[in-house]
C-alpha positions in Angstrom: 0.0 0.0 0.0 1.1 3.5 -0.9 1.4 5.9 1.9 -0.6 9.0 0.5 -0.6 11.4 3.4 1.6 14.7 3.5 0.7 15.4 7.3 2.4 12.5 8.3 5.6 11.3 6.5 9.0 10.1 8.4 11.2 12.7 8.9 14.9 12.4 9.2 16.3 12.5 13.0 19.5 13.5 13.7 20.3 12.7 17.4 22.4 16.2 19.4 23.8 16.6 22.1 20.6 18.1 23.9 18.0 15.1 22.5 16.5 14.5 18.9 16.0 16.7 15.7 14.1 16.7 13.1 14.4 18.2 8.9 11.9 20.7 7.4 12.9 21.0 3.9 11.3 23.0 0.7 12.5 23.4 -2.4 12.3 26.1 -5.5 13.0 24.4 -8.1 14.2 26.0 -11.7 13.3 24.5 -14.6 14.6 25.7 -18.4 11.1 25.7 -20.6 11.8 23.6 -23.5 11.1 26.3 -26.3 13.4 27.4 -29.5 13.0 31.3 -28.0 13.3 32.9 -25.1 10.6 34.7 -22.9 10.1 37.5 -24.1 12.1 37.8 -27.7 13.2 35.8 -30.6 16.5 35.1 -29.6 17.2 31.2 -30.0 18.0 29.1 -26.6 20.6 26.8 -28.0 23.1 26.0 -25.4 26.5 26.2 -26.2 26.5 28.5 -28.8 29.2 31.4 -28.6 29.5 33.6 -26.2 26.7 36.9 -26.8 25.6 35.4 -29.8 21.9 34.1 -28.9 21.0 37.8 -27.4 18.5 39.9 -29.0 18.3 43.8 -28.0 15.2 43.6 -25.2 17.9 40.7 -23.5 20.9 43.1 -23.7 18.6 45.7 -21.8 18.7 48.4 -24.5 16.9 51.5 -24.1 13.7 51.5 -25.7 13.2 47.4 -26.4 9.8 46.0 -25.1 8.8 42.3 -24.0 6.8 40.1 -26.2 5.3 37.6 -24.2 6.3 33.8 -26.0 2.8 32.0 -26.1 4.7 28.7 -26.3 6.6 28.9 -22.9 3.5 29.8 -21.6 1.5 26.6 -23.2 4.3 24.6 -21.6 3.8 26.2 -17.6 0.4 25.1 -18.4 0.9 22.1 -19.4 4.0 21.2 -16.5 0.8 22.5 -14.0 -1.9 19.8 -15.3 1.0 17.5 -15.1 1.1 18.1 -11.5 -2.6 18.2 -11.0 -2.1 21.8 -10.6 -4.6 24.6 -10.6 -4.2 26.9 -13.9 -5.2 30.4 -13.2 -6.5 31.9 -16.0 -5.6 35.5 -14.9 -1.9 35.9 -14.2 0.6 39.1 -14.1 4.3 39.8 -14.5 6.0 41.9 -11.8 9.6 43.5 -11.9 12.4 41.6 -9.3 15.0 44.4 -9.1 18.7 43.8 -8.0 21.6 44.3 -10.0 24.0 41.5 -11.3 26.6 41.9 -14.2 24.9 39.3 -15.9 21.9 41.0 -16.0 21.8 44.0 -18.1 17.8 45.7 -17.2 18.6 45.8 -14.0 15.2 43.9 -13.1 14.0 40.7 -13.2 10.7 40.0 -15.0 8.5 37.1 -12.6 5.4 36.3 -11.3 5.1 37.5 -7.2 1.8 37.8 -6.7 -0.3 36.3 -9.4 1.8 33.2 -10.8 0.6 31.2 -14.0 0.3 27.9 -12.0 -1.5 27.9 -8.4 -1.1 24.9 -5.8 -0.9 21.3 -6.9 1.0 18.0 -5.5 3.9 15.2 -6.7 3.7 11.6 -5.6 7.4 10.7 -4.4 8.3 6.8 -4.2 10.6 6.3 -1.3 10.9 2.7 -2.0 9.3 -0.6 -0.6 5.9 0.3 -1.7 5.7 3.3 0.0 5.6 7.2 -1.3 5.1 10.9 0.1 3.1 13.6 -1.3 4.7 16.7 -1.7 2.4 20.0 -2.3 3.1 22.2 -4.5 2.5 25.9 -4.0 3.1 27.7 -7.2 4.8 27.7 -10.4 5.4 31.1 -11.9 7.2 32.1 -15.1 10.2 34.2 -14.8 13.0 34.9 -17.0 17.0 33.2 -16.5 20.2 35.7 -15.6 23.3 35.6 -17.4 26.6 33.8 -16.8 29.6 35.8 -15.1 32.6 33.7 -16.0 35.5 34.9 -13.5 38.2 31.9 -14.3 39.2 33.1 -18.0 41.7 36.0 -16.4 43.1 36.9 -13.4 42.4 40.4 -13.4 38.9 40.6 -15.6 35.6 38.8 -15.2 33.5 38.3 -18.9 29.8 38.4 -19.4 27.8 35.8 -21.2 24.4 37.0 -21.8 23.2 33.6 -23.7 21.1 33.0 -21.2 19.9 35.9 -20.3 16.3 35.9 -20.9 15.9 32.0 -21.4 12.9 31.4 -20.0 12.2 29.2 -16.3 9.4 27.5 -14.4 10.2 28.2 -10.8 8.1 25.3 -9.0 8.1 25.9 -5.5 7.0 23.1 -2.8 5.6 23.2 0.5 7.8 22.8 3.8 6.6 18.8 3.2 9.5 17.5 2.5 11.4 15.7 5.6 14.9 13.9 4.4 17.7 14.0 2.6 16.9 11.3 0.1 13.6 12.6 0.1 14.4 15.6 -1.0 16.6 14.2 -3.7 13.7 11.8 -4.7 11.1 14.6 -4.8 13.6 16.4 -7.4 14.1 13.5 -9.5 10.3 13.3 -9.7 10.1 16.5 -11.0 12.3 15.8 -13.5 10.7 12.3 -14.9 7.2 14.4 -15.4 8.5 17.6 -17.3 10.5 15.0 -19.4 7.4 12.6 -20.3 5.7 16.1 -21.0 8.3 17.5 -23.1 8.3 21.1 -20.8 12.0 20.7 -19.7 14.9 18.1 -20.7 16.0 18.0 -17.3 19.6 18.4 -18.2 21.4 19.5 -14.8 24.7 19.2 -15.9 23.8 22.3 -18.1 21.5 23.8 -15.9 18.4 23.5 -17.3 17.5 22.5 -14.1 18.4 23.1 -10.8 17.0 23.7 -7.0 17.5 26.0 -4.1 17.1 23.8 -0.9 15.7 25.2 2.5 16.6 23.3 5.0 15.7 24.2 8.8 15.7 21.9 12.2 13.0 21.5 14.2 12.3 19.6 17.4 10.2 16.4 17.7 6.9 17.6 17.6 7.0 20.9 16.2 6.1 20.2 12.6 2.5 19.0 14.0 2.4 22.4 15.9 3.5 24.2 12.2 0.4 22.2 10.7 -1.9 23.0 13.0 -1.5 26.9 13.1 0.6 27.4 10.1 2.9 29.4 11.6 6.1 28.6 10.2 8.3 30.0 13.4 8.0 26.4 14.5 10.0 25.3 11.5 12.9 26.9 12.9 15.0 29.9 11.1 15.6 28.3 7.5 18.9 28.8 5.3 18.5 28.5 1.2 21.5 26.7 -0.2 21.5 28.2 -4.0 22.1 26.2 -7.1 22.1 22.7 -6.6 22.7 20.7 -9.8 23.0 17.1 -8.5 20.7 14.7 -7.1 23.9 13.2 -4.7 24.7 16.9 -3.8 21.7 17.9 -3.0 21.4 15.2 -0.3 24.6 15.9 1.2 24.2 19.7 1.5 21.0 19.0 3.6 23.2 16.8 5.8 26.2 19.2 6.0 23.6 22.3 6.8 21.3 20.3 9.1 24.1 19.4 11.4 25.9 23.0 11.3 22.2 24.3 12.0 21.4 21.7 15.0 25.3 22.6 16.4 24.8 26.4 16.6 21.4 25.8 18.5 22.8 23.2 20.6 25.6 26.0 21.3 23.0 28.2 22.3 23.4 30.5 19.4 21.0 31.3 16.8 21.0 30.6 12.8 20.8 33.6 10.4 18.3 33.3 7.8 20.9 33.6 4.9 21.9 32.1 0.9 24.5 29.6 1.2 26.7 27.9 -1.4 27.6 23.8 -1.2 31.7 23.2 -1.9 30.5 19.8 -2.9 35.0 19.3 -2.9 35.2 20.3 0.7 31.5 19.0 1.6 30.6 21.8 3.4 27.8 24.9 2.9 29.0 28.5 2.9 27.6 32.1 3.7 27.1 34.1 0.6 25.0 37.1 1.3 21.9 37.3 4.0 18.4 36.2 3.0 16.4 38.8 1.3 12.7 39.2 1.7 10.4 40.0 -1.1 10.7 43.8 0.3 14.2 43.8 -0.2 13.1 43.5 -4.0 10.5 46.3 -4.5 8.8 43.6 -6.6 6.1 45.8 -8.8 3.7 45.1 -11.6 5.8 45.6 -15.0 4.6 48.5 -16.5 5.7 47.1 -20.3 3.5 44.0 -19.8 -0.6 43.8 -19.8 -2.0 41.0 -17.3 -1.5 37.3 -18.9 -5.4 36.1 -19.6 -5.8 32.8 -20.9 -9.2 31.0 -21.9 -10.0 27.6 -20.7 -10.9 26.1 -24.0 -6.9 26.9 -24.6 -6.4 25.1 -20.9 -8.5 22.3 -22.4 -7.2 21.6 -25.5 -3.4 21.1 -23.8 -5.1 18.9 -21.3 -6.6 17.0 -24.3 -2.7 16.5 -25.7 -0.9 15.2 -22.4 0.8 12.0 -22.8 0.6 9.3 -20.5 2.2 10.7 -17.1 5.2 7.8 -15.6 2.9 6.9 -12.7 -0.8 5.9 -14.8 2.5 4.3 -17.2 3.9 2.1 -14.5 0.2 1.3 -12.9 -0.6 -0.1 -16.5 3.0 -1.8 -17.2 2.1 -3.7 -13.7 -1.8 -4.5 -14.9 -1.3 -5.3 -18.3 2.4 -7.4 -18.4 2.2 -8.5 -14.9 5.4 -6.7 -14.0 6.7 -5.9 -10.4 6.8 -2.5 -8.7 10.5 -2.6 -9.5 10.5 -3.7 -12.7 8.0 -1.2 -13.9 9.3 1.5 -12.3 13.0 0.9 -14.1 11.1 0.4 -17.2 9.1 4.3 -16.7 12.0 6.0 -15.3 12.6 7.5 -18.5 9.7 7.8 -21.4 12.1 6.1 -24.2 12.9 3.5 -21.9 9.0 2.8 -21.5 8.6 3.3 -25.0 11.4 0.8 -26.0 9.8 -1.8 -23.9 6.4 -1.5 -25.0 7.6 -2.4 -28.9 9.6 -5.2 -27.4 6.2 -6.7 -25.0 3.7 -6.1 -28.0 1.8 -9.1 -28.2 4.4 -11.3 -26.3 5.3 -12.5 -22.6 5.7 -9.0 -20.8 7.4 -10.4 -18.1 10.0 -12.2 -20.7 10.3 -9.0 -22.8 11.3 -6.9 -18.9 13.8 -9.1 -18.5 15.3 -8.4 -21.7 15.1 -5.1 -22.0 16.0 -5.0 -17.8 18.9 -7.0 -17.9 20.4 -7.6 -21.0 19.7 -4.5 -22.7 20.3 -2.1 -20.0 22.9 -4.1 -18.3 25.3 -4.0 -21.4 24.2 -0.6 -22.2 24.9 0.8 -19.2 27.9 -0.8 -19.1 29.3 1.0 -22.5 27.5 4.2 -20.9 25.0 4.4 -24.0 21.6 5.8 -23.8 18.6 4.2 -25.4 18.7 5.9 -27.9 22.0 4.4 -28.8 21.2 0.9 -28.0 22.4 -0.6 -31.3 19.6 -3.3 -30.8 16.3 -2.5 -32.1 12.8 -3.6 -30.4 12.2 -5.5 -33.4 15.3 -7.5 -33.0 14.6 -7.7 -29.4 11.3 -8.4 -29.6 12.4 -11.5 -31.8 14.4 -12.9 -29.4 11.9 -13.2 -26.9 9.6 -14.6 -29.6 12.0 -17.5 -30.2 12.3 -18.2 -26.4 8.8 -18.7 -25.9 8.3 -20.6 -29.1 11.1 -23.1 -27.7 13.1 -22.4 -30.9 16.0 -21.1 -28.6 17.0 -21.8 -25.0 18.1 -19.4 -23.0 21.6 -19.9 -23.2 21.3 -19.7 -27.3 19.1 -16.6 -26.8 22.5 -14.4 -24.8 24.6 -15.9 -28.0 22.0 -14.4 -30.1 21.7 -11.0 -28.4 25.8 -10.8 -28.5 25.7 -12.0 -32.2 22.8 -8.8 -33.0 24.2 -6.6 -30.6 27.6 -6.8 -32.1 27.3 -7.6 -36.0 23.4 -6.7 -36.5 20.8 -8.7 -38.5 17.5 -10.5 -38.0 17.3 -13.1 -35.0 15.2 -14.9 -36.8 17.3 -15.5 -40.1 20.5 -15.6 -38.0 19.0 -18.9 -36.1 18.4 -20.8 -39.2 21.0 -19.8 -41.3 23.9 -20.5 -38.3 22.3 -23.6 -36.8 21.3 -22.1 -33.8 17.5 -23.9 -33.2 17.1 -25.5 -30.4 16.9 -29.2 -29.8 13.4 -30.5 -29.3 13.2 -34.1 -31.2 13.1 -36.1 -27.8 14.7 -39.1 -29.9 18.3 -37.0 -30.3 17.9 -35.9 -26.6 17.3 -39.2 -25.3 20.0 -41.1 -27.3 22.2 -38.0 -26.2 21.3 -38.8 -22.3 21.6 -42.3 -22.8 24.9 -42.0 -23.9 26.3 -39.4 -21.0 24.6 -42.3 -18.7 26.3 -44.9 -20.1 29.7 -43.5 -20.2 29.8 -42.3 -16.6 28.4 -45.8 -14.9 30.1 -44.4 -11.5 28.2 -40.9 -11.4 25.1 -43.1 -12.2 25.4 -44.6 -8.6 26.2 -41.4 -7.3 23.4 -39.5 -8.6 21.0 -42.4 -7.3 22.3 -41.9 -3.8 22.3 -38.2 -4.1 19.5 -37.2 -6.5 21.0 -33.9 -6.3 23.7 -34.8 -8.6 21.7 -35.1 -11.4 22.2 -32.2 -12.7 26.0 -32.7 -13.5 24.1 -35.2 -16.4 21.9 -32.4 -17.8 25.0 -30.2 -18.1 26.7 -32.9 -19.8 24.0 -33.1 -22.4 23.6 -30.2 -22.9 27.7 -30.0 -23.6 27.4 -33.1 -26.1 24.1 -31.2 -27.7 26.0 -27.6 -28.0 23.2 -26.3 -25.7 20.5 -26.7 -28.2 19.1 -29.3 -26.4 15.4 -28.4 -24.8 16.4 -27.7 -21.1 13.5 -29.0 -20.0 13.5 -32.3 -21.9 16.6 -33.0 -20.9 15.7 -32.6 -16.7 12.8 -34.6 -17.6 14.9 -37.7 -19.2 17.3 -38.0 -16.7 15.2 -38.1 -14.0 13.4 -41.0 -15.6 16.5 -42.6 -16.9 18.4 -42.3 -13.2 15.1 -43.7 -11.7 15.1 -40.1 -9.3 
């Protein structure tokens, strides 16, 4: 059974000096919109283009240039909210977030304070062993992406590149819900599978196309039931936002790093500043960068240059019409339909080409036997060779001919790993390969039984041996299966030598 409840999950404890504590975690999590333009211009989003060369005027900041909203990055907040069972508000604004950075040339940037695209909604984390956690969601709001300062190209000069600048985001921020490390991390990772089965965001952190800022705060034992009961968030504890997290294993141990620097301080009798802090994932260790500001500290205002974003709800509808299958209705089916296990689906779903692969490979054959294919074999050796799916150089055709043959009985098992090395390496169809090479298995019981008979008559001491240990029988079935070439039916072969050995 799946444990559905947000009021009650496990939260980590971390044992002090002065008794238990406990983690209060949230996350804001940025997330690239998968669109050819940015925000609010033309300007293309390819990344790793030159330096300043994807930056059209309104991005540079020049005097005069006005934002033109990009109706696609706005069909794809929408659609990233009904993927989280969000609510779409149909009346949203843009405000002004001003601070100045070198990398960001208005001086301003353009986000959603107090009327965001995407209102409250919720993500179903699996923790493992049949369990999960629902995380709320409190908003997702459009905002636009800062440049890049790059300060390690000269010792005496920083450089500027504005690429990015502009790009647009989906900030998705949760509730305080979340109560672990790996929580946290799985919550994140969640995220990620759902914008990539809906096409909103690749999910690429190594690029940063998507990344989190992680408040983390210590409670005591009972003080997250106060914080639900009156919604005041001083019993959470004075929170610290560590900025800019790209990596799921990071992200864990910056919680645990700033949990235990936060629970010594109190323990100390001191207090924690509410502050942004950096992770030195090389030292393993959180560091101050500047206090935490408040929304004050922004002068957040409507922006003047853009009207209100109004939206109908036939347009709502007609995305909600085009959504794919979401991973969790996918591996609910894959377990339904093929008879697969929690694990085994959820491997297969993880990523929507895997789930895709598999399904060509199952169509109209033993799922199970197709999972453990695809599972094993296929991944296995691809991950082995650190190839994607993509670049498996086995088809699900050829695949899915391989299983075929095993449950026809034209192959054993054995034959079958021959056969994927002989496609995986030289290519061609399973099914041609087996006839033209010799491959089919054994079934004529008069060649397996003259084969047995033979094995049995040769070995007249492991006869006696095997009849006063039936356990040693199958040291016979191994030498058939030697004299056959392993084309021998497996089965028929257990089944002679019983009989023959009198077992």
């Amino acid at each position: 059974m799946l444990d559905l409840t947000y009021d009650a999950p496990k939260p980590k404890v971390i044992a002090g000096a002065t008794g238990d504590w406990e983690l209060v975690i949230g996350l804001e999590v940025h997330a690239q919109v998968a669109t050819a333009a940015k925000l609010f211009s033309g300007a293309s989003t390819q990344f790793g283009a030159e330096p300043n060369s994807n930056v059209a005027f309104v991005d540079a900041g020049m005097p005069g240039m006005l934002p033109v909203i990009n109706e696609g990055c706005v069909a794809q907040a929408v659609r990233t909210g009904l993927g989280l069972k969000a609510e779409i508000n149909l009346w949203s604004a843009f405000d002004r977030k001003n601070y100045f950075y070198p990398d960001l040339p208005q001086g301003y940037q353009i986000s959603q304070l107090y009327h965001p695209i995407v209102g409250e909604g919720e993500v179903l984390v699996e923790m493992g062993n049949g369990t999960a956690r629902l995380v709320r969601i409190e908003r997702i709001h459009l905002e636009q992406d800062a440049g890049k300062s790059i300060h390690d190209m000269d010792p005496a000069m920083s450089f500027v590149d504005l690429n990015r600048t502009g790009v647009a985001l989906m900030e998705i921020v949760s509730r305080p819900d979340i109560r672990g490390p790996e929580e946290a991390a799985a919550y994140v990772g969640k995220l990620r599978q759902i914008m990539r089965y809906l096409g909103t965001c690749d999910g690429n952190m190594q690029n940063g196309n998507l990344r989190a800022d992680v408040n983390v705060s210590v409670c005591r034992p009972g003080d997250y039931e106060k914080y639900q009961a009156t919604q005041d968030f001083s019993h959470l504890g004075t929170r610290c936002e560590i900025k800019n997290m790209n990596s799921m294993r990071f992200i864990q141990m910056a919680i645990e790093y700033e949990a235990r620097r936060q629970i010594a301080i109190l323990e100390d009798g001191g207090k924690v500043s509410q502050e942004t802090r950096l992770y030195d994932p090389d030292k393993n260790e959180t560091r101050s960068m500047r206090s935490k500001e408040e929304a004050h500290d922004y002068r957040y205002f409507p922006d003047p240059d853009l009207l209100p974003l109004e939206i109908e709800q036939a347009w709502v509808d007609d995305i909600a019409a085009s959504l794919p299958e979401l991973p969790d209705d996918k591996k609910a089916r894959f377990m339904g339909d093929f008879g697969l296990s929690d694990y085994d689906a959820s491997v297969l779903t993880a990523e929507v080409a895997n789930a895709a692969y598999f399904e060509k490979v199952a169509e109209g054959r033993d799922g199970k036997l197709a999972a453990n294919w695809v599972i094993n074999e296929l991944f296995g050796r691809l991950k082995k060779e650190d190839h994607s799916i993509e670049e498996s150089p086995v088809s699900p055709d050829q695949l899915g001919k391989i299983v075929g043959l095993i449950t026809k009985g034209d192959i054993s098992g054995k034959i079958a790993k021959d056969l994927f090395e002989i496609i995986y390496t030289e290519g061609g169809d399973p099914e041609e390969i087996v006839e033209a090479r010799g491959m089919k298995q054994v079934t004529d019981t008069g060649a397996i039984e003259a084969a047995v008979d033979a094995v049995i008559a040769e070995n007249p001491a492991q006869v006696e041996k095997a009849k006063a240990n039936p356990k040693l029988a199958g040291w016979f079935v191994g030498q058939v299966m030697k004299a056959t070439g392993g084309k021998a039916n497996p089965a028929a072969v257990n089944e002679l030598v019983t009989r023959k050995l009198g077992l």
